[in-house]
SEVEX-719107 format. One record per atom (N, C-alpha, C): residue number from 1; residue in one letter; atom name; x, y, z. Coordinates in Angstrom, 1 decimal, always signed. Atoms other than C-alpha are relative to their C-alpha. Example, Ala and Ser with C-alpha at 12.3 -4.5 7.8 and 13.67 -1.06 7.14 Angstrom:
# residues 2
k	r	a	c1	c2	c3
1	A	N	+0.9	-1.2	+0.0
1	A	CA	+12.3	-4.5	+7.8
1	A	C	+0.9	+1.2	+0.0
2	S	N	-0.9	-1.1	+0.0
2	S	CA	+13.7	-1.1	+7.1
2	S	C	-0.8	+1.1	+0.8
//
This chain:
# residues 201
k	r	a	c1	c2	c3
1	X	N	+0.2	+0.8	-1.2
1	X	CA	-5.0	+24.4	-8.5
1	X	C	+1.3	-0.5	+0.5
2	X	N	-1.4	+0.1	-0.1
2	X	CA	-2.1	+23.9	-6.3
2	X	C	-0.2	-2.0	+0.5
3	X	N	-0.1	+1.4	-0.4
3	X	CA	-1.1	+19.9	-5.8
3	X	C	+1.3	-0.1	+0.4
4	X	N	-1.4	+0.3	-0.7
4	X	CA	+2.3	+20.7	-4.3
4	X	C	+0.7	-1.2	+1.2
5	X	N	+0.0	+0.4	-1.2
5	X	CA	+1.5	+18.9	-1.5
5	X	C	+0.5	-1.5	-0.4
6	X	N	-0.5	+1.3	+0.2
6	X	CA	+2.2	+15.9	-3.4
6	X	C	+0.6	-0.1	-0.7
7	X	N	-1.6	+0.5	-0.1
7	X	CA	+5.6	+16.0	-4.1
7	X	C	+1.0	+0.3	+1.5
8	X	N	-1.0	-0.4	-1.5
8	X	CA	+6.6	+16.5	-0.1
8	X	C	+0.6	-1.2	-0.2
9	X	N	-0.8	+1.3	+0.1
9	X	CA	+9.3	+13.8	+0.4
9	X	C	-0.4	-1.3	+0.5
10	X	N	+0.3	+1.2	-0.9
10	X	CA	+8.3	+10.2	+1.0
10	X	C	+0.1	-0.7	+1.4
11	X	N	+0.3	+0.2	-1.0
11	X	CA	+9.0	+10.1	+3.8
11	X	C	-1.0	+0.2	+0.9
12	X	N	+1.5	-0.2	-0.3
12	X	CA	+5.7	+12.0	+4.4
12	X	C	-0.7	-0.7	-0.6
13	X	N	+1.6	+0.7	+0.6
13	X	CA	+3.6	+9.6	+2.6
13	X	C	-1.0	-0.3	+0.7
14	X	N	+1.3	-0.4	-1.2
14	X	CA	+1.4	+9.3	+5.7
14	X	C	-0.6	+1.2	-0.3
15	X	N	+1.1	-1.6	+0.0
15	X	CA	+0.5	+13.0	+5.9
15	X	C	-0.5	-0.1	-1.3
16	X	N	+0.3	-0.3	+1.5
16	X	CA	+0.2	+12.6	+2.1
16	X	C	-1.1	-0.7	+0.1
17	X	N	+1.6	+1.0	+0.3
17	X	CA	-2.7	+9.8	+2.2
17	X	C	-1.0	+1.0	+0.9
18	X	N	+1.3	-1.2	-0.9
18	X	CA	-4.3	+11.8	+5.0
18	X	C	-0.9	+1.4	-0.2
19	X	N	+0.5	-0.6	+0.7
19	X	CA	-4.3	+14.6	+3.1
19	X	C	-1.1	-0.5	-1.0
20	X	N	+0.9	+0.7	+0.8
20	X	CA	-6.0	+12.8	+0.3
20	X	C	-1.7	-0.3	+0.0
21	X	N	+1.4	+0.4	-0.8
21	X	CA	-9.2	+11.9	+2.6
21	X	C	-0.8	+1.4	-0.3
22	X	N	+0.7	-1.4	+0.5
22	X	CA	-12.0	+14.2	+1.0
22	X	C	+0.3	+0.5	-0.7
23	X	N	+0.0	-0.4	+1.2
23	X	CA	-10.6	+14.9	-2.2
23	X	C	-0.8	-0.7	-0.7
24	X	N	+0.5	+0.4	+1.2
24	X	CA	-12.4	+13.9	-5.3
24	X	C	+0.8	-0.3	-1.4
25	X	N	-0.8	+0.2	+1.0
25	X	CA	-11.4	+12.1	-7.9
25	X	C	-1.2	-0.6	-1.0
26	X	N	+0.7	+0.3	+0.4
26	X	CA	-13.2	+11.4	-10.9
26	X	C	+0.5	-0.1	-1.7
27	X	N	-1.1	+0.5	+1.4
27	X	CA	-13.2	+9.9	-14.5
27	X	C	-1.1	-0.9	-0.7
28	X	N	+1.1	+0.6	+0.7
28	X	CA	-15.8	+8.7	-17.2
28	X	C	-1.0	+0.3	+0.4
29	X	N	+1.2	+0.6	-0.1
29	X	CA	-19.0	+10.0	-15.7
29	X	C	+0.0	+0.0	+1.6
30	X	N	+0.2	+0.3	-1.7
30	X	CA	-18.2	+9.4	-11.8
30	X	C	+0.8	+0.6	+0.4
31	X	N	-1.3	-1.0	-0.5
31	X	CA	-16.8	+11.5	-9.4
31	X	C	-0.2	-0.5	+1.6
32	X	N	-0.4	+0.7	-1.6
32	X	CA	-15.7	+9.5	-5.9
32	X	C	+0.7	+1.0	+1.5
33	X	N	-0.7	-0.9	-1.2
33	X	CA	-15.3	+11.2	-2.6
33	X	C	+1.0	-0.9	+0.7
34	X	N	-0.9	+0.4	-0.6
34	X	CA	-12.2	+9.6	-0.9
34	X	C	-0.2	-0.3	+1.0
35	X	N	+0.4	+0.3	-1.3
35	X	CA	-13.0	+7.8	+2.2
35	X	C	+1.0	-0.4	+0.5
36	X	N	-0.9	+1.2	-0.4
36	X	CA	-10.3	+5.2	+2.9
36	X	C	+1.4	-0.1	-1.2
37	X	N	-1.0	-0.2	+1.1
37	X	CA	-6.5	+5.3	+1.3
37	X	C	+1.0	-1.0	+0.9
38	X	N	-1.0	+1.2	-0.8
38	X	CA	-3.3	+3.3	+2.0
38	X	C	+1.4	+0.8	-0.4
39	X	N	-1.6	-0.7	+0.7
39	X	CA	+0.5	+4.7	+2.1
39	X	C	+0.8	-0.8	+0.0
40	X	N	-0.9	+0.9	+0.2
40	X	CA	+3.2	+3.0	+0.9
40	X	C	+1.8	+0.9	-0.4
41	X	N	-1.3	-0.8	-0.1
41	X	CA	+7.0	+4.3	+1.3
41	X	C	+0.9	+0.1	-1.6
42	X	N	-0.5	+1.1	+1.1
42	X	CA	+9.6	+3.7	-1.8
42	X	C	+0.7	-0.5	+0.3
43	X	N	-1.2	+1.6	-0.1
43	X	CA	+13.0	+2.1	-2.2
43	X	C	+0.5	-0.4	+1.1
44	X	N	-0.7	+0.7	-1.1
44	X	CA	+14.2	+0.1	+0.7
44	X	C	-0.6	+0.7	+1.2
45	X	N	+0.6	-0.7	-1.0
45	X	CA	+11.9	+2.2	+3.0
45	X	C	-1.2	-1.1	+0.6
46	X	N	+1.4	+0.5	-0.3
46	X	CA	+8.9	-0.3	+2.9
46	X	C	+0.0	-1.4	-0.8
47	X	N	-0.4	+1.4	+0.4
47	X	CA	+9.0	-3.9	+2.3
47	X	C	-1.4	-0.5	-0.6
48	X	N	+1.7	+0.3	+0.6
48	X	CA	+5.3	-3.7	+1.4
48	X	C	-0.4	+0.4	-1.4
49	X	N	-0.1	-0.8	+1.5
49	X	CA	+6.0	-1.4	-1.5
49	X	C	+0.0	-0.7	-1.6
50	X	N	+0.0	+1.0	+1.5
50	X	CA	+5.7	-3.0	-5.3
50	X	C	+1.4	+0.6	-0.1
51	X	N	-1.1	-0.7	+0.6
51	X	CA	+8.8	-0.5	-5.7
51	X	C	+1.4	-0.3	+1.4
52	X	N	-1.1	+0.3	-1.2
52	X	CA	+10.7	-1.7	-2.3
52	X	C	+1.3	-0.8	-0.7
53	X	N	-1.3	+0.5	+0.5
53	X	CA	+13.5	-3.5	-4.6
53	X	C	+1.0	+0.7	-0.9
54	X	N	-0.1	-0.8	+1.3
54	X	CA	+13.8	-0.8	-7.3
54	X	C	-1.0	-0.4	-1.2
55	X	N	+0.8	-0.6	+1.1
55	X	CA	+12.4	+0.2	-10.5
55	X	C	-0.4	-1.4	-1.0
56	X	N	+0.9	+1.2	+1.0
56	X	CA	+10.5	-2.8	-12.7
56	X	C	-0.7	+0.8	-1.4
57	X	N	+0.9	-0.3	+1.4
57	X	CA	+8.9	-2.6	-16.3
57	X	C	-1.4	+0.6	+0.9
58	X	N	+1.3	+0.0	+0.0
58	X	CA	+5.8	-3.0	-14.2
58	X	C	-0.1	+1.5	+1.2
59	X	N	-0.3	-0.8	-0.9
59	X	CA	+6.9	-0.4	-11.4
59	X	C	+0.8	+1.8	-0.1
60	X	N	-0.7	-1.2	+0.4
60	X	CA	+8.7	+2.5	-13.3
60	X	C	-0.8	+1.0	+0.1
61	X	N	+1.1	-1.0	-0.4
61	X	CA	+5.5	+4.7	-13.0
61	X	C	+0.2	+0.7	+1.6
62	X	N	+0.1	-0.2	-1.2
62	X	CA	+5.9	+4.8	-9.5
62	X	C	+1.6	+1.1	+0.3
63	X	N	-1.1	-0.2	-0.3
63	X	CA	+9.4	+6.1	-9.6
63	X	C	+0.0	+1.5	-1.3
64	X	N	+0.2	-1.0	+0.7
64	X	CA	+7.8	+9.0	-12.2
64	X	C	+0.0	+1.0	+1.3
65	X	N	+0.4	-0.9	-0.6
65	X	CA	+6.5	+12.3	-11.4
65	X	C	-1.2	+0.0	+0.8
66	X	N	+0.9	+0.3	-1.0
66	X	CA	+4.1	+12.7	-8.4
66	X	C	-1.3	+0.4	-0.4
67	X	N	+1.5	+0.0	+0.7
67	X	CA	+0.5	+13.1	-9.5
67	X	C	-0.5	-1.0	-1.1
68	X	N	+0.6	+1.0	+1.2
68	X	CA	+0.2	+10.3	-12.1
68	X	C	-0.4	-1.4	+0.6
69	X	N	+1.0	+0.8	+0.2
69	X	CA	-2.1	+7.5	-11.9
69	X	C	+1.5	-1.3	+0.3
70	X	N	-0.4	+1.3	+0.3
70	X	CA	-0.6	+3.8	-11.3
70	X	C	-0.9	-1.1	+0.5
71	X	N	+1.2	+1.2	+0.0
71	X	CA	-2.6	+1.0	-11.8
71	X	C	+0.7	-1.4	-0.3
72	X	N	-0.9	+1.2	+0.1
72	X	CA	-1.7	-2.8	-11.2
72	X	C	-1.1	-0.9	-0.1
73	X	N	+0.9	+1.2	+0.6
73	X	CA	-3.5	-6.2	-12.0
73	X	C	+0.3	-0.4	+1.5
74	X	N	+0.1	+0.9	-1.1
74	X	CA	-4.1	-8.2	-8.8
74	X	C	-0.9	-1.1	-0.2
75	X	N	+0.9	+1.4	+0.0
75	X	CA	-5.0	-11.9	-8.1
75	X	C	-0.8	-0.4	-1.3
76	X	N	+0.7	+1.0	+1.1
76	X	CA	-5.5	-12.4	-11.8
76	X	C	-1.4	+0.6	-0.2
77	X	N	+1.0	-0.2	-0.1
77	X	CA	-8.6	-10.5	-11.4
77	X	C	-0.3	+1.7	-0.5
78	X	N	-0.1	-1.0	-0.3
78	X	CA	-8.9	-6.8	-10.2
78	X	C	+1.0	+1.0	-0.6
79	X	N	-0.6	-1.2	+0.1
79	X	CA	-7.5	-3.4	-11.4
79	X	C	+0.1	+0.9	+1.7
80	X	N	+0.1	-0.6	-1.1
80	X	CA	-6.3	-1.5	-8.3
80	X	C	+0.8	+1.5	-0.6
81	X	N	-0.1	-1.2	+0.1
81	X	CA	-5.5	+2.5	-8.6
81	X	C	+1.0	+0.8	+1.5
82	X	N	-0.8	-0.9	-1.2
82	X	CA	-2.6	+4.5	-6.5
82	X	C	+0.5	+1.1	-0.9
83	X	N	-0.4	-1.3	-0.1
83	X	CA	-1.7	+7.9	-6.8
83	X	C	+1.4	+0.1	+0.5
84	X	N	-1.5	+0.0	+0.5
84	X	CA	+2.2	+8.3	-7.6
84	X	C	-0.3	+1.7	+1.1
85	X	N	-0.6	-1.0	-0.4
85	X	CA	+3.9	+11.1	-4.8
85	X	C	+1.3	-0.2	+0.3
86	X	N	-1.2	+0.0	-1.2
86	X	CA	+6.8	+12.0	-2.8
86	X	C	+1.0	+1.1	-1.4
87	X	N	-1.1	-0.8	+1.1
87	X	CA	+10.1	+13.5	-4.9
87	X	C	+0.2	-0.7	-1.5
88	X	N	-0.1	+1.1	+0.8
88	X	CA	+10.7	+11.9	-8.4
88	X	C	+1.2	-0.8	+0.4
89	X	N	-0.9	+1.1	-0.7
89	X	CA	+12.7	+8.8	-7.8
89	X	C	-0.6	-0.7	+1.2
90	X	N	+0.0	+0.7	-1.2
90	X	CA	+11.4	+8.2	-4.6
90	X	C	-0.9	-1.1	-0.1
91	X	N	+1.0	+1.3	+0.5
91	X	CA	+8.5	+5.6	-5.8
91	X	C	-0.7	+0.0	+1.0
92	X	N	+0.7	+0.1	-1.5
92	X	CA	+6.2	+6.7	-2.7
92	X	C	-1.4	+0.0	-0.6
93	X	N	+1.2	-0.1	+0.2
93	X	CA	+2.6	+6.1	-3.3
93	X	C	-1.6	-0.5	+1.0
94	X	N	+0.9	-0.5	-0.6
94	X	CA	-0.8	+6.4	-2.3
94	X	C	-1.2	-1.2	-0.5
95	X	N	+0.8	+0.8	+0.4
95	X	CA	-3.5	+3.3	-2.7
95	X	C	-1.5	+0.9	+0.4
96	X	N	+1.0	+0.3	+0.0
96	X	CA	-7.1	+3.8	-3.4
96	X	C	-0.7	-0.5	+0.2
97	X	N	+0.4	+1.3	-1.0
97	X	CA	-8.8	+2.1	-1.0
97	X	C	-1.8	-0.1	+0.0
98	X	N	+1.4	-0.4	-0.2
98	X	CA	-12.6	+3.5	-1.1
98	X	C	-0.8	+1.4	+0.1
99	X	N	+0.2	-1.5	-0.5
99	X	CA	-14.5	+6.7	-1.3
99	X	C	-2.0	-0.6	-0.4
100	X	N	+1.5	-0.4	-0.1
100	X	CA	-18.6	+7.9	-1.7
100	X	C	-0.1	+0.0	-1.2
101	X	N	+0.6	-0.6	+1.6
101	X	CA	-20.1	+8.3	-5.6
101	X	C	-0.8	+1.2	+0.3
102	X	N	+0.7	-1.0	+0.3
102	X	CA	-21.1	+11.6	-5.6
102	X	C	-0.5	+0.5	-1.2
103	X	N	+0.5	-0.5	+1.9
103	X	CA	-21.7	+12.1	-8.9
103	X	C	+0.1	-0.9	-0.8
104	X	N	-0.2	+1.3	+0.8
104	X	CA	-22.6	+9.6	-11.3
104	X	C	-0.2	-1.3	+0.3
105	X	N	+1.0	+1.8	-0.2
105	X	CA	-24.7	+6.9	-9.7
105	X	C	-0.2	-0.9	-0.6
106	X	N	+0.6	+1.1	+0.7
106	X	CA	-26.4	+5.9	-12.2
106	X	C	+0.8	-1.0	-1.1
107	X	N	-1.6	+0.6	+1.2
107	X	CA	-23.2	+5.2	-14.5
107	X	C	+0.5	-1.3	+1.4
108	X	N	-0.5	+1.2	-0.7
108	X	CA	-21.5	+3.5	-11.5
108	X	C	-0.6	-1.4	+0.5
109	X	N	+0.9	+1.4	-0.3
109	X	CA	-24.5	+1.4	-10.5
109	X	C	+0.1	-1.1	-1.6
110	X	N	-0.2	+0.5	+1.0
110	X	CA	-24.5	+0.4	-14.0
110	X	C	+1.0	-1.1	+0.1
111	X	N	-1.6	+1.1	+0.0
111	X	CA	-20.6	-1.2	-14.2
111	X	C	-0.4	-0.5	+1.6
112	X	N	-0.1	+1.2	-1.1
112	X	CA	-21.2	-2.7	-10.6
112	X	C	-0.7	-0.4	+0.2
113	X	N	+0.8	+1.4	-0.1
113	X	CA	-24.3	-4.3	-10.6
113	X	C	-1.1	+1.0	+0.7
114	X	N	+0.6	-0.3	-1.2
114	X	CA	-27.0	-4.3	-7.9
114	X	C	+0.6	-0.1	+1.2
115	X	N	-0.2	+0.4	-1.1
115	X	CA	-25.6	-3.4	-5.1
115	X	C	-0.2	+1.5	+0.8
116	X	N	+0.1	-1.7	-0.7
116	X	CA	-25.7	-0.7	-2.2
116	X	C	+0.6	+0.7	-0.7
117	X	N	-1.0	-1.3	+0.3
117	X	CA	-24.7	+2.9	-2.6
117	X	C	+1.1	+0.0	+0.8
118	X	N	-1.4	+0.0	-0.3
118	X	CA	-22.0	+2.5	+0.0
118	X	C	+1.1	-0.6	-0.7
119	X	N	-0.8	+0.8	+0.8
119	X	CA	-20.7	-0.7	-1.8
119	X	C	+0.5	+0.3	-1.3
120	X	N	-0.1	+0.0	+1.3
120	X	CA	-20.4	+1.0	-5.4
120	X	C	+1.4	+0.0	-0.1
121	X	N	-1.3	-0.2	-0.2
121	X	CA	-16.7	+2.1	-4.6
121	X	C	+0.6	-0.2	+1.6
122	X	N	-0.7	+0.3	-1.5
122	X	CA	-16.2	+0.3	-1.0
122	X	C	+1.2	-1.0	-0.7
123	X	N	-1.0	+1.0	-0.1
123	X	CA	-12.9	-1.4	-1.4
123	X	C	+1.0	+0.1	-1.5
124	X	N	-0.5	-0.7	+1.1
124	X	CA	-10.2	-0.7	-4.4
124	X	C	-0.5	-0.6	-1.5
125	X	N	+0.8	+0.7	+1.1
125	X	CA	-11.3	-3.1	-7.1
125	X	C	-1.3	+0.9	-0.7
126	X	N	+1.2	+0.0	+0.6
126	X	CA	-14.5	-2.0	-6.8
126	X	C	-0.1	+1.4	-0.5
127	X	N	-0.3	-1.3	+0.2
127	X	CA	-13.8	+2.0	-6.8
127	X	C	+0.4	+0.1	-1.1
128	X	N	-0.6	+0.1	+1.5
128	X	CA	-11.7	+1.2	-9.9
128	X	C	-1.1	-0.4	-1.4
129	X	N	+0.6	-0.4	+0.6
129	X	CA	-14.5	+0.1	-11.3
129	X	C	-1.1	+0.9	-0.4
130	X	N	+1.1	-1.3	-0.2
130	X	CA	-16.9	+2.6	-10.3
130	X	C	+0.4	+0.8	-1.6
131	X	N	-0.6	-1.1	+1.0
131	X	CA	-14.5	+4.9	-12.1
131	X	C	-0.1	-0.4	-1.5
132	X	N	+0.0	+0.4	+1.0
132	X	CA	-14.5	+2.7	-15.4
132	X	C	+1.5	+0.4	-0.5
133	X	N	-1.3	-0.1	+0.5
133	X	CA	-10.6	+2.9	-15.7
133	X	C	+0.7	-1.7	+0.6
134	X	N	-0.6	+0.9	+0.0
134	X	CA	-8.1	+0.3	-16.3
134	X	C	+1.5	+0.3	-0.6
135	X	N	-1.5	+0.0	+0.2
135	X	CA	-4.5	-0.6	-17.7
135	X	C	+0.2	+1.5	-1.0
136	X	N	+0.1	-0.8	+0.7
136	X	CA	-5.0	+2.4	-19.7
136	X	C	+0.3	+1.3	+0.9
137	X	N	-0.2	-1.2	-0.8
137	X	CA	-4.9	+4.9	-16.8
137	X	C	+1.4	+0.1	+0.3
138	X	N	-1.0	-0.2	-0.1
138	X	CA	-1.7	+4.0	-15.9
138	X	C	+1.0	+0.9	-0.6
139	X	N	-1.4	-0.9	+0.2
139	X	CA	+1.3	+6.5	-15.9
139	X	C	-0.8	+1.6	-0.3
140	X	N	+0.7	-1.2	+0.4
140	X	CA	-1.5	+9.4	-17.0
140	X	C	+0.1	+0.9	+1.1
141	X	N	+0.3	-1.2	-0.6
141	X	CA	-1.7	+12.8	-15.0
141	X	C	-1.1	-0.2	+0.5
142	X	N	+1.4	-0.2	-0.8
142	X	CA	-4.5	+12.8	-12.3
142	X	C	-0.3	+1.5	+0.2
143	X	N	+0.2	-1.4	-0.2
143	X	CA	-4.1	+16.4	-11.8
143	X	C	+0.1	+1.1	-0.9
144	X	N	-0.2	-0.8	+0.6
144	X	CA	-3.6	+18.4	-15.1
144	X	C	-1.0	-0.2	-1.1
145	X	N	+0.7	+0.2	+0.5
145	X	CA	-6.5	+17.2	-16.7
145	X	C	+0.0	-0.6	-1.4
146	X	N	-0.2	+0.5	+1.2
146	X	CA	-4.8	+15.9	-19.6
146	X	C	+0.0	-1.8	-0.1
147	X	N	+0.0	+1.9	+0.1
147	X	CA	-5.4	+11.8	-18.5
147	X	C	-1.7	-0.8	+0.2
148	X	N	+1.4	+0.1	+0.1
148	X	CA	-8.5	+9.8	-18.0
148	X	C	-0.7	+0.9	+1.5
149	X	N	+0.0	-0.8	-1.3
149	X	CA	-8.3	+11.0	-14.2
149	X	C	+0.1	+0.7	+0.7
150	X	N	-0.2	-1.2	+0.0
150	X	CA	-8.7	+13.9	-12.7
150	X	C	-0.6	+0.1	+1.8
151	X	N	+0.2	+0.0	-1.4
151	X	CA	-8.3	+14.8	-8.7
151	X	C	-0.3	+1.4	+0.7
152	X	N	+0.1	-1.5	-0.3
152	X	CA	-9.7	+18.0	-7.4
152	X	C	-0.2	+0.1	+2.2
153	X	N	+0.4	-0.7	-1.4
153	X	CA	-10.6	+19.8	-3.7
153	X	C	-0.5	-0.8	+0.5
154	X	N	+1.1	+0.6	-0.9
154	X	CA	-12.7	+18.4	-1.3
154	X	C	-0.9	+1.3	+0.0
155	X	N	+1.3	-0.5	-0.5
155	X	CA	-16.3	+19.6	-0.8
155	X	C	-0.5	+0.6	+1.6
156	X	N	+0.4	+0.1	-1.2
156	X	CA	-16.5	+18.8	+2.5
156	X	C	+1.2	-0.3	+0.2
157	X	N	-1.5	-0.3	-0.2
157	X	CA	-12.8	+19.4	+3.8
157	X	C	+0.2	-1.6	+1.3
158	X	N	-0.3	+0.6	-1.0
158	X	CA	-11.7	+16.6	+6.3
158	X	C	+0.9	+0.1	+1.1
159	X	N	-1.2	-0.9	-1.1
159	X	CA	-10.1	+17.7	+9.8
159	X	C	+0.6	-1.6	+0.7
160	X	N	-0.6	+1.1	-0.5
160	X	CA	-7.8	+15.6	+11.4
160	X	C	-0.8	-0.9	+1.1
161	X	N	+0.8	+0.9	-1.0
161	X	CA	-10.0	+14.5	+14.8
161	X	C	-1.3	-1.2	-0.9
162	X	N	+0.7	+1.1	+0.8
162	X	CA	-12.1	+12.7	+11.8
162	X	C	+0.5	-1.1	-0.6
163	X	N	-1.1	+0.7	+0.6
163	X	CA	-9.5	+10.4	+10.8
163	X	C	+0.6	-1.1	+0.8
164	X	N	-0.4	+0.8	-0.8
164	X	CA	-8.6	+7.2	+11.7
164	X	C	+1.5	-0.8	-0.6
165	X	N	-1.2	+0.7	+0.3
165	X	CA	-5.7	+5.1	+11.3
165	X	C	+0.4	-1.9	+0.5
166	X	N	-0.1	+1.6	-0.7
166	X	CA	-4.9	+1.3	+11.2
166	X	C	+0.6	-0.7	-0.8
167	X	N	-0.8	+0.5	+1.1
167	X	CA	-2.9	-1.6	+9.5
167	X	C	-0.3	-0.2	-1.3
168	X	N	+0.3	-0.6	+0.9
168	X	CA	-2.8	-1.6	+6.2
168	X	C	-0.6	-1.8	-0.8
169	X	N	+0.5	+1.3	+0.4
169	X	CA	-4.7	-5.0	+4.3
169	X	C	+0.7	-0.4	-1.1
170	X	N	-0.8	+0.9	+1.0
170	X	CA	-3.4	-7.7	+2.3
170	X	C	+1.3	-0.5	-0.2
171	X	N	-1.2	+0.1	+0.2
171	X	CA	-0.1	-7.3	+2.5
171	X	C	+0.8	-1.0	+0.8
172	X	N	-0.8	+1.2	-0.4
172	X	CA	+2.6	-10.0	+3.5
172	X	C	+1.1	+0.6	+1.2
173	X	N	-1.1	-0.3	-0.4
173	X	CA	+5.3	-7.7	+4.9
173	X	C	-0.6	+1.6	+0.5
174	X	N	+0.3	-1.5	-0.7
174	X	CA	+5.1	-4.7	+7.1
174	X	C	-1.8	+0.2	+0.3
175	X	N	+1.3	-0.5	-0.3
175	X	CA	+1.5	-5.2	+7.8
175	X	C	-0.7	+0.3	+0.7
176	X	N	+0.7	-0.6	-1.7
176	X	CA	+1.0	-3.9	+11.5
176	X	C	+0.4	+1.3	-0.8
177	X	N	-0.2	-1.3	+0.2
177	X	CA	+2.5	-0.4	+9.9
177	X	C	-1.6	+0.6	-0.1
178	X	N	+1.4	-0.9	-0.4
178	X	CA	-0.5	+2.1	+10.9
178	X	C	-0.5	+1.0	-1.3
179	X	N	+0.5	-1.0	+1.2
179	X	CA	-0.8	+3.4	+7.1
179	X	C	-1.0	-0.2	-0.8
180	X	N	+1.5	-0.3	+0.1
180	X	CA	-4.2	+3.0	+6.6
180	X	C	-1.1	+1.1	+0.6
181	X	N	+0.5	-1.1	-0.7
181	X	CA	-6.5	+6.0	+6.8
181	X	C	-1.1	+0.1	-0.6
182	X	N	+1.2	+0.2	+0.7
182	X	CA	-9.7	+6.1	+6.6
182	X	C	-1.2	+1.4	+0.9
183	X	N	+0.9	-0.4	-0.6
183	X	CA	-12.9	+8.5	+7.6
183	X	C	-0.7	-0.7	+1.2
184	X	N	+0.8	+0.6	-0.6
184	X	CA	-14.2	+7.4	+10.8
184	X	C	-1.4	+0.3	+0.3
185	X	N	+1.1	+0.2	+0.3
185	X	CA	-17.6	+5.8	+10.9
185	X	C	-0.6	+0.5	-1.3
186	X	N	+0.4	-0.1	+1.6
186	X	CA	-18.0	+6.5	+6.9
186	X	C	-0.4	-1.2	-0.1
187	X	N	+0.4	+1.3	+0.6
187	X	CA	-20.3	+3.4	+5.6
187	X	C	+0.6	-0.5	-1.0
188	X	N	-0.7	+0.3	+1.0
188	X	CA	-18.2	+3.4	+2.9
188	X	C	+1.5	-0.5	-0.4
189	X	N	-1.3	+0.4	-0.1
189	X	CA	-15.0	+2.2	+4.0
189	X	C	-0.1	-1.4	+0.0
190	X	N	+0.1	+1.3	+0.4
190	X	CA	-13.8	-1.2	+3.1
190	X	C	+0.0	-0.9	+1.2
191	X	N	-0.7	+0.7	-1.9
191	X	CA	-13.5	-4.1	+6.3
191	X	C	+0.8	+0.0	+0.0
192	X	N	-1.4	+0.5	-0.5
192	X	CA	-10.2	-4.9	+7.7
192	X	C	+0.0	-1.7	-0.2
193	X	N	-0.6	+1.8	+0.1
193	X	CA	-8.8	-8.2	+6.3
193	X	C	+1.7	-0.1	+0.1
194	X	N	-1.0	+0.4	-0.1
194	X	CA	-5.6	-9.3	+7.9
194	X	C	+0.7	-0.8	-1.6
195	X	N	-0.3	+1.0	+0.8
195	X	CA	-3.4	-10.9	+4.9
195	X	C	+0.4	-1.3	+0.8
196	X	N	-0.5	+1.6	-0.3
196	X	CA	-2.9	-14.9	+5.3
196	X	C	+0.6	-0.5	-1.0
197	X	N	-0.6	+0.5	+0.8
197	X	CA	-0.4	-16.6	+3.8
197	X	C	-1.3	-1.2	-0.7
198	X	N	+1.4	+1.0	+0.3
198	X	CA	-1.8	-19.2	+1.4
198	X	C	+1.3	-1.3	+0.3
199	X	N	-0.8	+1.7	-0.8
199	X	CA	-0.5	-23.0	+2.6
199	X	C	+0.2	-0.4	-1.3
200	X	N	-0.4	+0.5	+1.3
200	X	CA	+1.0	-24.6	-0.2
200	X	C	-0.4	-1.5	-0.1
201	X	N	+0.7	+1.2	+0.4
201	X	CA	-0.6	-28.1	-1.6
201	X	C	+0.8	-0.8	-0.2
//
């Protein structure tokens, strides 16, 4: 299976998440169709980037080889899941923002509760848990089959006029950049939430 496409240079990390839209990725049991993804540049390219300063204990994955897994803790709460591209070194990556359960319902309904089928993996938290992966995926191969994660074809191929584009959520810095890409009118795409600073007490 060729995955060349992700190590094109970060500077393509757009085309790179776009591509992404309509792959499958899957892992324990569930296999998620890709709806909604986020790109992020690396060093001194993207002020939004976890790797925009250089390389960190918590950030060195990112500055690996392009197909491995990186996973980060958010708000104390949340596992979120990106997909490591671009050339090694360059720390370009690819957020997991939302896809479809195609396989493995009943497992994902399970870990998330009662809630809709759009909602099982609308929004990255929740996707991550769909999948049942955590600090453990981190730095693993998504593409050679040897990690918990594993990213194959699309089914249903995604053509560009299906594709939409908009700012990217949460973020403090750089967050009008248009590197959010998502299927348009897919139920399963997450809302748009502006980040807000928080007011200090």
């Amino acid at each position: 299976m060729d995955h060349s496409w992700l190590r094109a240079p970060a500077a393509h990390v757009a085309q790179t998440a776009q591509t992404l839209l309509g792959w499958e990725v899957s892992a324990n049991g569930v296999r998620i169709r890709l709806t909604e993804v986020e790109a992020y540049a690396g060093t001194g390219a993207d002020p939004a980037s976890h790797a925009h300063r250089g390389p960190t204990p918590r950030t060195k994955v990112m500055f690996g080889p392009a197909g491995h897994a990186y996973t980060y803790f958010v708000f104390g709460v949340h596992w979120c899941l990106n997909l490591v591209c671009g050339g090694e070194g360059e720390a370009a990556a690819v957020l997991l923002r939302a896809g479809e359960v195609v396989d493995g319902l009943d497992l994902a309904r399970k870990r998330r509760g009662e809630v809709a089928d759009r909602d099982l993996a609308r929004g990255p938290a929740r996707l991550v848990v769909a999948l049942g992966v955590d600090a453990a995926a981190n730095g693993t191969s998504v593409v050679d089959g040897t990690g918990p994660l594993l990213l194959t074809p699309p089914t249903r191929p995604v053509v560009p006029s299906e594709v939409s584009a908009g700012p990217r959520v949460g973020v403090a810095a750089a967050h009008e950049v248009p590197w959010r890409f998502w299927i348009t009118g897919d139920p399963t795409v997450s809302p748009y939430r502006r980040h807000v600073p928080r007011r200090r007490t």
